[in-house]
C-alpha positions as CSV (number, residue, x, y, z in Angstrom):
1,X,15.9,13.7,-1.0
2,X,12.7,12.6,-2.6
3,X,14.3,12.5,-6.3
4,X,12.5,10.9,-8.9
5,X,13.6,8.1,-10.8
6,X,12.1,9.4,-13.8
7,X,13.1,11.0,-16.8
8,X,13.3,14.4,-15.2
9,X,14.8,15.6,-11.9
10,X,13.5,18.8,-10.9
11,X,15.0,20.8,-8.2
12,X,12.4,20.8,-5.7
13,X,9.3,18.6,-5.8
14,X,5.4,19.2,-5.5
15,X,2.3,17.0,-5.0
16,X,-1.4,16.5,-3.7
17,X,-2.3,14.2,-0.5
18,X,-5.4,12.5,-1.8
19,X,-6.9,9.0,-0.9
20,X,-8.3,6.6,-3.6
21,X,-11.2,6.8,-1.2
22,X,-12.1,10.2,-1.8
23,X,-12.3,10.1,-5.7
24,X,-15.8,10.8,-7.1
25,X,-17.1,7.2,-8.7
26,X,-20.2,5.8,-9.3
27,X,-20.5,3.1,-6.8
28,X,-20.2,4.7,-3.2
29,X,-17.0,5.0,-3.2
30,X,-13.5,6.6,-5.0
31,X,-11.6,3.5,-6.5
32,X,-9.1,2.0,-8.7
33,X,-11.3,2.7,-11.6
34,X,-11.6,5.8,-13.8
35,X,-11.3,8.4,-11.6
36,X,-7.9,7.4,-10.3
37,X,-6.7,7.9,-13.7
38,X,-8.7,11.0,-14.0
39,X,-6.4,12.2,-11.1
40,X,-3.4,11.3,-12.1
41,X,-4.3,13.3,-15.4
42,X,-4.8,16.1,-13.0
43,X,-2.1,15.7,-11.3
44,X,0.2,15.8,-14.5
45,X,-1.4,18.7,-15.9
46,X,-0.8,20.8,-12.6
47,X,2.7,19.9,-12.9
48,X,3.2,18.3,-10.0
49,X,5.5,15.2,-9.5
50,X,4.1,13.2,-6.0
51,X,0.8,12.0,-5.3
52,X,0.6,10.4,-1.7
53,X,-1.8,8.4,-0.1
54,X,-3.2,7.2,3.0
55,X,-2.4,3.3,3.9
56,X,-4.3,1.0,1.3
57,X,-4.9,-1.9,3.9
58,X,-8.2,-3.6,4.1
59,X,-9.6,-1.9,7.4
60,X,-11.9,-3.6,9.7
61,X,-13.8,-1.5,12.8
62,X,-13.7,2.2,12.3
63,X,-13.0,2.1,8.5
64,X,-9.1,3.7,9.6
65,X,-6.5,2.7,7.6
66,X,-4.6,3.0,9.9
67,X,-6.2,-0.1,11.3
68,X,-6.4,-2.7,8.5
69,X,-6.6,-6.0,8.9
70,X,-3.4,-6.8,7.3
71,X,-0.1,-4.8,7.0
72,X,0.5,-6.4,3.2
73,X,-3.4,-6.8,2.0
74,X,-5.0,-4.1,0.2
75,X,-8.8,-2.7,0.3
76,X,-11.0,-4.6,-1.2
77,X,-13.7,-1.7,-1.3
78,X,-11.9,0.5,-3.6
79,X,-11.5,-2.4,-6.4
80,X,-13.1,-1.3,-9.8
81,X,-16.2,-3.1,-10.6
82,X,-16.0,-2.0,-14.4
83,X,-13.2,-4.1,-14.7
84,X,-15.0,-7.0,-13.7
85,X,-17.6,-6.0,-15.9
86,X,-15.1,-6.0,-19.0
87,X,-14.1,-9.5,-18.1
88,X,-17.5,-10.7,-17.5
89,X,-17.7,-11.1,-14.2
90,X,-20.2,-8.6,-13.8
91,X,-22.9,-7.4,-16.0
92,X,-25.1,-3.9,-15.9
93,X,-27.9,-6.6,-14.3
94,X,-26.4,-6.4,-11.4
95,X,-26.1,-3.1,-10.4
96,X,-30.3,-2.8,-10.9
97,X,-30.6,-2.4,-6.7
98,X,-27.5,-0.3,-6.3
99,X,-28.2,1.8,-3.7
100,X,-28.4,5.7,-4.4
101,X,-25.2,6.8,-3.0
102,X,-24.0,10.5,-1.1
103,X,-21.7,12.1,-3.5
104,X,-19.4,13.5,-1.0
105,X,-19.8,10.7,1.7
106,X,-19.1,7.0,1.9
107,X,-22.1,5.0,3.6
108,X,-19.5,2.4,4.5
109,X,-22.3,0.4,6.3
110,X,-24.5,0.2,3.2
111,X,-21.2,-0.1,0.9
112,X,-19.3,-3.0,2.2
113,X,-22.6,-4.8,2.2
114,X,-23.1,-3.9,-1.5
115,X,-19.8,-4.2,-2.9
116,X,-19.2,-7.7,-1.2
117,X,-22.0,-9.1,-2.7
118,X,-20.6,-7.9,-6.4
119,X,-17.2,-8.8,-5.7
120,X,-18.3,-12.2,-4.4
121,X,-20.3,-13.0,-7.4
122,X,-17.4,-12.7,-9.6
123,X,-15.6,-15.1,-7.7
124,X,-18.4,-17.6,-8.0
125,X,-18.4,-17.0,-11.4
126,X,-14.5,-16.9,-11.9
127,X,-14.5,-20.7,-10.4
128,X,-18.0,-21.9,-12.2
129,X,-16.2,-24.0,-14.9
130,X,-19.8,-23.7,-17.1
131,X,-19.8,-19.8,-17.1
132,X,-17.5,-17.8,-19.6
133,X,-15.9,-15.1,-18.0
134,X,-12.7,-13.3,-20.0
135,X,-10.7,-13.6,-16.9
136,X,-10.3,-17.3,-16.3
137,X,-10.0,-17.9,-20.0
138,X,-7.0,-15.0,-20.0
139,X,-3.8,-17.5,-20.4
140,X,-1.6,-13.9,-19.5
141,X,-3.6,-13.4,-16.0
142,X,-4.0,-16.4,-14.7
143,X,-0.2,-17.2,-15.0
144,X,-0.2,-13.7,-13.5
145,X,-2.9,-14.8,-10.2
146,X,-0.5,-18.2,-9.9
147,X,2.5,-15.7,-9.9
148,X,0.9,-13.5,-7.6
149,X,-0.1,-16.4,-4.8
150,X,3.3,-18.1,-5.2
151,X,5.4,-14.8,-4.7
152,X,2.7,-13.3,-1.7
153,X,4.6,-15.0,1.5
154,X,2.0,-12.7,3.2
155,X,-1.3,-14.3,1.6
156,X,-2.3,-17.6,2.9
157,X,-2.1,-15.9,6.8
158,X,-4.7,-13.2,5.6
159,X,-6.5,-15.6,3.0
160,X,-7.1,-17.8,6.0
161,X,-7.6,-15.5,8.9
162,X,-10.3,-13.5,6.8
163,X,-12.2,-16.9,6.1
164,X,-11.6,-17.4,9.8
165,X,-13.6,-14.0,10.3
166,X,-16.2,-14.7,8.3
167,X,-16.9,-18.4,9.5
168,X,-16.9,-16.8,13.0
169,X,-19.3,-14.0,11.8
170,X,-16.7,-11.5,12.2
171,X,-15.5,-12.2,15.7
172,X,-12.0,-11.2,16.4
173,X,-9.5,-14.0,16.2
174,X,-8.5,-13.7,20.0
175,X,-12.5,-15.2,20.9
176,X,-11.7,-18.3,18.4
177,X,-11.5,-22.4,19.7
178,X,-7.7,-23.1,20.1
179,X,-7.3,-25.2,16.9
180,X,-7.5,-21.8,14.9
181,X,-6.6,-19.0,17.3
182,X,-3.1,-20.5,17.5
183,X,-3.3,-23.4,15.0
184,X,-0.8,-26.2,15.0
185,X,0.5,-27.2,11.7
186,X,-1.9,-30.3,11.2
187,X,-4.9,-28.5,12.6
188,X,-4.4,-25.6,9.9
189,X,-4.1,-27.8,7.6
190,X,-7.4,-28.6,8.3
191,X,-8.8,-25.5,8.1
192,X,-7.4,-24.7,5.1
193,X,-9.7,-27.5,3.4
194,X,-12.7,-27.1,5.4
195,X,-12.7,-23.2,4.4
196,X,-10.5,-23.9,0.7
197,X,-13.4,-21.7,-1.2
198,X,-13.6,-18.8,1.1
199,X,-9.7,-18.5,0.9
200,X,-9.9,-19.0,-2.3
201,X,-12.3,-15.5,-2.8
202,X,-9.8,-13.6,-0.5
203,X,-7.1,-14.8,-3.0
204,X,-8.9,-13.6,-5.5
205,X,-9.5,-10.1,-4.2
206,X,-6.4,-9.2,-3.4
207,X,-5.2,-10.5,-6.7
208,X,-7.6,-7.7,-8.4
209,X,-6.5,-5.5,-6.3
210,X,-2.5,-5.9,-6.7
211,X,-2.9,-6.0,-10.5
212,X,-5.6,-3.1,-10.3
213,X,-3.3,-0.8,-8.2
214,X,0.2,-1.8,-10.4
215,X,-1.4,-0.3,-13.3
216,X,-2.5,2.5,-11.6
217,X,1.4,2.6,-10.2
218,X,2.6,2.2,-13.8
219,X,0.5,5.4,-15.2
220,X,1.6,7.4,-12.7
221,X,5.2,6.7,-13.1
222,X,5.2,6.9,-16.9
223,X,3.6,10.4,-16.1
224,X,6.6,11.0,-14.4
225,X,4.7,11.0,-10.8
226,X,6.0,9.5,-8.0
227,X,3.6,7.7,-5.4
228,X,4.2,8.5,-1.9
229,X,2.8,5.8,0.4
230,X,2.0,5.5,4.4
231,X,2.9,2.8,6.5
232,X,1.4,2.5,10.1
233,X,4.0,1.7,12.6
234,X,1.9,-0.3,14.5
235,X,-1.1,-3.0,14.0
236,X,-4.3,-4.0,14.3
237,X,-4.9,-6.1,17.4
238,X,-7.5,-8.2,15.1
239,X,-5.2,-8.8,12.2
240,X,-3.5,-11.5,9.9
241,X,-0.2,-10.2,11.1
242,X,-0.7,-10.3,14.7
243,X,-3.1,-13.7,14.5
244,X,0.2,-15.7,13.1
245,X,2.9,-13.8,14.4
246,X,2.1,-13.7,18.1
247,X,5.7,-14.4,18.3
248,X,6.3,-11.0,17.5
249,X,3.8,-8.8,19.7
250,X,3.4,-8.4,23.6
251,X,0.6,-10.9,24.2
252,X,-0.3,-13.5,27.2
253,X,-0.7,-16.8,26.9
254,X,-4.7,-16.3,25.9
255,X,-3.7,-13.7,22.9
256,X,-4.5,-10.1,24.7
257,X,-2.2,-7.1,24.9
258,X,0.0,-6.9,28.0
259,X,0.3,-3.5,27.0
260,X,-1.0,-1.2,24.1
261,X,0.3,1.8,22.1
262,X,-0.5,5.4,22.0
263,X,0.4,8.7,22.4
264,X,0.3,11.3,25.7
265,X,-1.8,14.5,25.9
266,X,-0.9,16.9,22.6
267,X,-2.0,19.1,20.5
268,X,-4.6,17.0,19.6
269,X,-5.6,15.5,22.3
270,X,-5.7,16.3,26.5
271,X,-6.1,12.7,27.6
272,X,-3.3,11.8,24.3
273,X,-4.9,9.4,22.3
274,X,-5.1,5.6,23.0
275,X,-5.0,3.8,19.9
276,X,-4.9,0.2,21.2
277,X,-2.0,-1.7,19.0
278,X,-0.4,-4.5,20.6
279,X,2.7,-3.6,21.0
280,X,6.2,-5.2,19.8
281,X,8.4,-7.0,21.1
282,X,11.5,-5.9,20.1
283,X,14.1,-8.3,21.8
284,X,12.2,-11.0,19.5
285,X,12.8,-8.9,16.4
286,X,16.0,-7.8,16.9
287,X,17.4,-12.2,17.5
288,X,15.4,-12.2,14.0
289,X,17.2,-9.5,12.3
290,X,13.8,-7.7,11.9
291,X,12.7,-10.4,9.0
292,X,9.3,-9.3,9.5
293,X,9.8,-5.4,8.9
294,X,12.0,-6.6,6.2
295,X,9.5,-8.3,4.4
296,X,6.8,-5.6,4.9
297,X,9.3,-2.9,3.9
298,X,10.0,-4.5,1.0
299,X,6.8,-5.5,0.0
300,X,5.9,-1.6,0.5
301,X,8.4,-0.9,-2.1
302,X,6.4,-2.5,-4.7
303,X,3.6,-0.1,-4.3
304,X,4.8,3.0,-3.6
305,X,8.2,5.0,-4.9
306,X,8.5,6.4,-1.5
307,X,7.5,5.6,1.9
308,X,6.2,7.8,4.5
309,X,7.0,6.3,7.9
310,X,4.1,6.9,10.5
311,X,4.5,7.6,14.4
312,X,8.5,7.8,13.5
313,X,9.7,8.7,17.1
314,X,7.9,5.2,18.2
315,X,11.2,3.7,16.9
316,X,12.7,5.8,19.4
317,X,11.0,5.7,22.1
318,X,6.8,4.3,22.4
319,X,4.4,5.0,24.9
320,X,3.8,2.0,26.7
321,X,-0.2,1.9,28.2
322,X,-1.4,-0.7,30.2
323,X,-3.9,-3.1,28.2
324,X,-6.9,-2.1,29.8
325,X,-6.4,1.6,31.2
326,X,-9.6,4.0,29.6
327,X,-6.7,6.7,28.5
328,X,-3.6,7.1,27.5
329,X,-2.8,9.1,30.7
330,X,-1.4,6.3,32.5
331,X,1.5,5.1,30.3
332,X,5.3,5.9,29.9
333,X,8.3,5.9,27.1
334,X,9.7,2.9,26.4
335,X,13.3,2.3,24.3
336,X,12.3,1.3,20.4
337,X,14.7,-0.8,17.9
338,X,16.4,3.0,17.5
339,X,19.4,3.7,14.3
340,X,19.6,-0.4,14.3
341,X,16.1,-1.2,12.3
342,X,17.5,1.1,9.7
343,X,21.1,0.1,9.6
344,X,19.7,-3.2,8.9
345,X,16.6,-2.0,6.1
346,X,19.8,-0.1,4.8
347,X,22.2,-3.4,4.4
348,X,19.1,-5.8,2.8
349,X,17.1,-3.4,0.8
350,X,19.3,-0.7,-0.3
351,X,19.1,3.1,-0.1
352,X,15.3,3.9,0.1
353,X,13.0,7.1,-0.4
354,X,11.5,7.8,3.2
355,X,9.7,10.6,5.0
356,X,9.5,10.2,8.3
357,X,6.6,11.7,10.7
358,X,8.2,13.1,13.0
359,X,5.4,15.2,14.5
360,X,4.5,15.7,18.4
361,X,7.0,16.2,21.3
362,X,10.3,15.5,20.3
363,X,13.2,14.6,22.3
364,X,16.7,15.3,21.2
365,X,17.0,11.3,21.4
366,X,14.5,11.6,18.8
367,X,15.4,14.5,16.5
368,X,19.5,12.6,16.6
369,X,17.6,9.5,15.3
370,X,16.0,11.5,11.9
371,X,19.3,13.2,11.7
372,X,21.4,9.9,11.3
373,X,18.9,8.3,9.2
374,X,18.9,11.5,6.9
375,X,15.0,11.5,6.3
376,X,13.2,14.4,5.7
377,X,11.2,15.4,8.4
378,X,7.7,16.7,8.1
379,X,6.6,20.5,8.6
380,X,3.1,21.5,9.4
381,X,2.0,24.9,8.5
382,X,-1.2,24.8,10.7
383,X,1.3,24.4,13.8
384,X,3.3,27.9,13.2
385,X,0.8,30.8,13.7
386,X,1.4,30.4,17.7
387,X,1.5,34.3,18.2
388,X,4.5,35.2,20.0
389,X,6.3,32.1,19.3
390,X,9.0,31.7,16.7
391,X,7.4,28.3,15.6
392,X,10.3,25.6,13.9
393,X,6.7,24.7,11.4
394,X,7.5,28.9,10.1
395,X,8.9,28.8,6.8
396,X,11.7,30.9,7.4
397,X,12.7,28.4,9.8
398,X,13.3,25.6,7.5
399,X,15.9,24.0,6.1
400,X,15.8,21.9,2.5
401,X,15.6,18.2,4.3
402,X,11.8,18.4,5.0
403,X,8.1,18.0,3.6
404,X,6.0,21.1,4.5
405,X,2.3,20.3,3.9
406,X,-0.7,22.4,5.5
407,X,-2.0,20.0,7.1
408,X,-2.2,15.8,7.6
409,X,-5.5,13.8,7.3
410,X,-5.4,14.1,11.2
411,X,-5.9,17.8,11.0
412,X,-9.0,20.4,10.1
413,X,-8.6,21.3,6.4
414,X,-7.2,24.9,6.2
415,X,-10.5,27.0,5.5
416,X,-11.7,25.4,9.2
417,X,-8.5,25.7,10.8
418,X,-8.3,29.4,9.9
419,X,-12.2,29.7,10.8
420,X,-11.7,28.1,14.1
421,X,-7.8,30.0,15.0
422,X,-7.8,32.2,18.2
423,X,-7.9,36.2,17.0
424,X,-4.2,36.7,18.1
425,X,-3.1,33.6,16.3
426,X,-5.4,34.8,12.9
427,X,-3.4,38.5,13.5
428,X,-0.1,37.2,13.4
429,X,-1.2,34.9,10.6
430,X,-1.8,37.9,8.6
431,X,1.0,39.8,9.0
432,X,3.2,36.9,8.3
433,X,1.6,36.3,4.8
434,X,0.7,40.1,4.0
435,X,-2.9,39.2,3.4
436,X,-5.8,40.6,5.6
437,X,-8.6,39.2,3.8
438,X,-9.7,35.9,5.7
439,X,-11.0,34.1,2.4
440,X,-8.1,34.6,0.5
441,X,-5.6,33.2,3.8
442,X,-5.9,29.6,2.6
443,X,-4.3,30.1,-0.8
444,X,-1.2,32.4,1.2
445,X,-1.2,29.5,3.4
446,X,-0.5,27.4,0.1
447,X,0.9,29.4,-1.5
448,X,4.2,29.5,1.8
449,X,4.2,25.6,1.6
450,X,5.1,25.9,-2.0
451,X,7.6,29.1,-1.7
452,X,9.2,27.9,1.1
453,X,12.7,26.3,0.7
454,X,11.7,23.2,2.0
455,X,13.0,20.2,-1.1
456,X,9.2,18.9,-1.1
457,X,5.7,20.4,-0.4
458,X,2.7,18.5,-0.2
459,X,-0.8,19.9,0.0
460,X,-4.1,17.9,0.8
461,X,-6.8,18.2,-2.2
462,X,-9.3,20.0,-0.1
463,X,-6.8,22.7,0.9
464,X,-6.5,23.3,-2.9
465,X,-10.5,23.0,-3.4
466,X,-11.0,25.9,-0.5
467,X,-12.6,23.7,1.7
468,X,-14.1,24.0,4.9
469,X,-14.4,21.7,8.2
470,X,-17.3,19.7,6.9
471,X,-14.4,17.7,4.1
472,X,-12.0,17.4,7.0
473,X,-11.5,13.5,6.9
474,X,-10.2,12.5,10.2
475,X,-10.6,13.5,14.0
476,X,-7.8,11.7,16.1
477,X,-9.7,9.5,19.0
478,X,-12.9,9.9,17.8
479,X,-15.3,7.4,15.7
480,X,-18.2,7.2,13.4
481,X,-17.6,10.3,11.5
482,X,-14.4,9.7,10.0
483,X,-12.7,8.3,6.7
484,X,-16.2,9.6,4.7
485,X,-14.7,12.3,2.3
486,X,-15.0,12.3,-1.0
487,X,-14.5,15.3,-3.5
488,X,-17.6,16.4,-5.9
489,X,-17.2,15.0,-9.2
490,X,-16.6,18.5,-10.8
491,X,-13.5,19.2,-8.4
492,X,-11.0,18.1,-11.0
493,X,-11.4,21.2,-12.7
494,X,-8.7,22.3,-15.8
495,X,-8.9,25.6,-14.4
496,X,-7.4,24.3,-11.0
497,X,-4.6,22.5,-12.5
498,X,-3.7,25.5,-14.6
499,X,-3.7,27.5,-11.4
500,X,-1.6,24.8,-9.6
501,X,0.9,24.7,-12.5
502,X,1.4,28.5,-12.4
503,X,2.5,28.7,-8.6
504,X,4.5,25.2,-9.3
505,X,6.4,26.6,-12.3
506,X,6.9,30.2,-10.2
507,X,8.5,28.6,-6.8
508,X,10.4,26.0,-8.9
509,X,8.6,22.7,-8.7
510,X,7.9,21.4,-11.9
């Protein structure tokens, strides 16, 4: 399902879930910079064919990515500053107070504060006609930025509702006067030239960034290594997207949520977890032939060779909370676009590579809807070793239309989850995998995602590093503690890959 379009199609297919986030760098942060490519070299020598990510958006509260600010605009924090240092934007003088940063943590308070301050001085620079910079004097980029802000439909909404942000001091755009929180034509207008340079910076950033990230894309691909990607189904209440679209979202007259989404009591959570999107409206959509997810599909297929759809059964059905309620207790199903969205991405962009996440309770309404779409599924290993319960997540249970992974960034790496399993569960564990010794359970654990018959298997980094609970990235409906991963700088080891490559090359994925 997930064939490459590369020069070699192997029978099944292999790769690492790892966030640019979480690559080791210099400056607080993993980026776009050398240690990307580093990865991608690792990748490549393990001989696996799929790296996937988390979404790239440019996140607001809670650092999620899964809350960005817009669905098309990527993160400005993970943009390489020795880039703009080859292009003069930047010198080595102005790293001389760069804070001393936690090599396997992001200080994202400290960071945004820093890196905003570089990347804003190479904009002032870029646009002061007395300084030489390489960029601005680079006839093949700037007809490259012009390119970029013609063809970006999605850019002057997010140029103008982050300069909006920041000339309000960050308040969300629901708090703003009238003649910005739903602008006429005339009064944006007049925006636009009262905040031109501050749109002009946001312009900017995301034009390092789109260029940044290509090249990354292209290296990967001539590697023969395809990049999974992650969409979100739903938004950000404070976004671009939801700020001028209101058309398309349940809101009152004053810009707030009639209802928000979420999920009910799981796995993960007893009070399910209330995540606080606006929802859609989909009677809107649909008289639109679902122009918007049209253009945010397609504009996904310029980053990423395949697409992992998030929340998939919210297409479905989506729980439907009342704005306002302290839990997700209180809500109920509601009927999503169902087969139709697809039929139509189908007819206007063409057969695509998807995953869909198709995790949680599923109805049969639900399971019908991945059937007829013909997605792979996803499998989580972590959610078999139920003792007494012949789990559809054991391998045996599979069949080839799915991606098994150990776990998702919303889960406990596997080291934790096996030091944390109930003694019955651990038992059966063992006797599935024929191991009995506790440290070696995380590599059998691996090592049944990658034998199993499933077409693709997909294993986050730290699972491969042997990591415990303290490099598990994510905690569903909680805050402060999350997103802050980042892998040592010595955790690209040769000795891994050649490891990797061995139990790749044995189950039949390179």
């Amino acid at each position: 399902m997930l064939e490459n379009n590369h020069e070699k199609k192997p029978k099944k297919y292999a790769g690492i879930l790892a966030h640019p986030t979480s690559f080791p760098s210099p400056y607080g942060i993993g980026d776009l910079g050398k240690g990307a490519y580093r990865f991608i070299d690792f990748l490549a020598n393990s001989g696996l064919n799929l790296w996937q990510v988390l979404p790239l958006g440019h996140t607001g509260f809670g650092d999620s990515p899964y809350q960005p600010f817009s669905a098309f605009a990527g993160q400005p924090l993970i943009i390489d500053l020795d880039a703009l240092k080859e292009y003069k934007l930047l010198s080595e003088d102005d790293f001389t107070d760069m804070p001393e940063w936690d090599p396997v943590h992001i200080d994202y308070g400290t960071l945004i504060t820093f890196k905003t301050k570089l990347l804003k001085l190479a904009y002032e620079r870029f646009t002061d006609p007395d300084y030489e910079d390489g960029l601005s004097t680079d006839e093949e980029q700037m007809t490259a930025f012009a390119s970029f802000k013609k063809d970006s439909s999605w850019l002057a909404d997010y140029s103008l509702f982050m300069a909006g942000k920041d000339f309000h001091e960050g308040m969300p755009w629901y708090m703003w006067e009238d003649s910005l929180k739903a602008p006429t034509k005339r009064q944006r207008t007049t925006w636009e030239k009262k905040l031109a340079n501050e749109i002009g910076y946001y312009d900017f950033i995301q034009f390092l960034f789109h260029t940044q990230w290509m090249a990354i894309k292209e290296y990967a691909n001539e590697k023969n290594i395809s990049i999974v990607g992650d969409a979100p189904i739903f938004l950000a209440w404070d976004s671009a997207d939801v700020w001028s679209h209101q058309e398309l979202f349940m809101l009152d007259s004053k810009g707030y949520p009639t209802e928000v989404a979420g999920v009910p009591p799981d796995y993960f959570s007893e009070t399910g977890q209330l995540w606080g999107n606006p929802l859609y409206d989909w009677k809107y959509h649909k008289k639109t032939g679902y122009e918007w997810w049209m253009q945010r599909i397609a504009y996904c297929y310029q980053l990423y060779d395949v697409l992992r759809i998030d929340h998939f059964r919210g297409f479905d059905e989506y729980w439907f909370v009342p704005y306002g309620d302290p839990t997700a207790q209180n809500g109920h199903w509601e009927k999503g676009p169902g087969y139709e969205l697809f039929a139509v991405m189908k007819k206007k962009l063409g057969k695509k590579k998807v995953i869909a996440e198709d995790l949680g309770f599923l109805t049969p309404s639900v399971i019908r809807l991945v059937k007829k779409t013909g997605y792979p599924g996803m499998k989580i290993l972590q959610f078999a070793f139920d003792a007494g319960n012949d789990s559809e997540y054991l391998p045996h249970n599979y069949d080839k239309n799915c991606v098994v992974y150990t776990g998702t960034h919303d889960n406990d790496t596997t080291v934790g989850f096996i030091q944390n399993m109930p003694e019955k569960d651990k038992k059966f564990a063992k006797k599935y995998l024929g191991h009995k010794n506790d440290k070696k359970l995380c590599f059998e654990i691996v090592r049944a995602a990658l034998s199993s018959c499933a077409d693709t298997a997909v294993i986050p980094m730290q699972d491969y590093l042997e990591l415990d609970s303290s490099a598990r990235i994510n905690i569903p409906s909680t805050l402060g503690c999350n997103w802050k991963w980042r892998m040592d700088k010595e955790a690209l080891d040769p000795k891994l890959a050649k490891k990797i490559y061995k139990m790749a090359k044995l189950y039949g994925r390179l």
